[in-house]
C-alpha positions in Angstrom: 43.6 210.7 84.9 40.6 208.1 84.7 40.9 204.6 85.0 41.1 203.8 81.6 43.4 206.3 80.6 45.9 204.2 82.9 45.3 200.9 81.3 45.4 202.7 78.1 48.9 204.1 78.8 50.0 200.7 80.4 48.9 198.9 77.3 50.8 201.6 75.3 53.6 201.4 77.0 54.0 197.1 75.6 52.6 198.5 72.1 55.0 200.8 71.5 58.2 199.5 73.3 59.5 198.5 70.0 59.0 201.9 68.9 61.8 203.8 70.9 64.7 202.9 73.1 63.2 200.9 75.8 64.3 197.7 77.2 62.0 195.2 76.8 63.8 192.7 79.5 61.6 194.5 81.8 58.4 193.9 80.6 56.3 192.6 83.0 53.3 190.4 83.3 50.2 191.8 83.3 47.0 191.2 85.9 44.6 190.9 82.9 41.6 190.7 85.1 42.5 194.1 86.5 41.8 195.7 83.5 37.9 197.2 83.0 37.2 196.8 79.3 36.7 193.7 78.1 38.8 194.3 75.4 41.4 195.9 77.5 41.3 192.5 78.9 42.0 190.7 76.0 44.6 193.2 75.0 46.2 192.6 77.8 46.4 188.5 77.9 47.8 189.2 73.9 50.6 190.8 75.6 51.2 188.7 78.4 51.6 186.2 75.3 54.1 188.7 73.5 56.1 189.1 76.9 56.6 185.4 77.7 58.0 184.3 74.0 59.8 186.6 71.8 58.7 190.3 73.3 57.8 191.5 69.2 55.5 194.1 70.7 55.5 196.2 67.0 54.2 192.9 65.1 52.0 192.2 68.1 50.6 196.0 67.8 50.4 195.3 64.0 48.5 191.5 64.3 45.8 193.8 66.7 45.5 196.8 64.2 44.4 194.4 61.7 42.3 192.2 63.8 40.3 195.4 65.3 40.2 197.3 61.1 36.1 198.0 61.1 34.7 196.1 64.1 33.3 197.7 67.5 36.3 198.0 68.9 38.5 200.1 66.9 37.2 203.3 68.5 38.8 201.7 71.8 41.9 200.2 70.1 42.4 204.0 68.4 42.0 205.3 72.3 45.2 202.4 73.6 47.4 203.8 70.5 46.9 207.5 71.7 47.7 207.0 74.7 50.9 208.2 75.3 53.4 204.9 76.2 55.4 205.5 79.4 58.8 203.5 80.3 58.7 200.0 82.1 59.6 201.8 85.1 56.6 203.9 85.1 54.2 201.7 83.5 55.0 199.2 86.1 53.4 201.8 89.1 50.7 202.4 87.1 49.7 199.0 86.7 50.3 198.5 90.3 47.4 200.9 90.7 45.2 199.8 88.4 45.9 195.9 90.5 45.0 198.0 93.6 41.4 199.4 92.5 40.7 196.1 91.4 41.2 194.9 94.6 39.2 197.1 96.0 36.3 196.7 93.6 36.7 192.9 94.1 36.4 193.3 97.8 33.2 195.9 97.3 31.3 192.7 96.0 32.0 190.6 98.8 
């Protein structure tokens, strides 16, 4: 699984939490500038947003969908939706990966 296929499925995971049965009390927040797209990026501080006021991750997923409609990034926004959403409890070690290869790439420019 590449890189962004793990931010993809992390972001996913927020988008789509409305979606099923998962429990949005444990949403987390999100290392934005972990993320390697800079529209991942922004994705992710959108969330972060969602997750510290009223966790309405299907309107949030909606707002985006219409924001995105015929600009450069719907290609990538399509790729975040098809990513297959994984529970908090999963999405969580992911993230925690993708924190870790930041790190790493952070310390790579030192």
């Amino acid at each position: 699984m590449t890189t962004a296929d793990r931010e993809n499925a992390v972001l996913s995971s927020f988008l789509h939490a409305d979606d099923g049965e998962e429990d949005t009390s444990k949403a987390f927040k999100l290392s934005e500038d972990a993320f390697t797209s800079s529209f991942r990026k922004r994705v992710a501080i959108k969330i972060n947003a969602t997750t510290q006021t009223d966790k309405a991750y299907a309107f949030l997923s909606y707002e985006l969908e219409n924001s995105v409609e015929d600009t450069i990034f719907e290609a990538e926004w399509i790729n975040i939706l098809d990513q297959r959403p994984l529970p908090f409890s999963l999405a969580i070690r992911y993230h925690d990966d993708i924190r870790k290869l930041y790190n790493q790439r952070d310390g790579d420019k030192i």
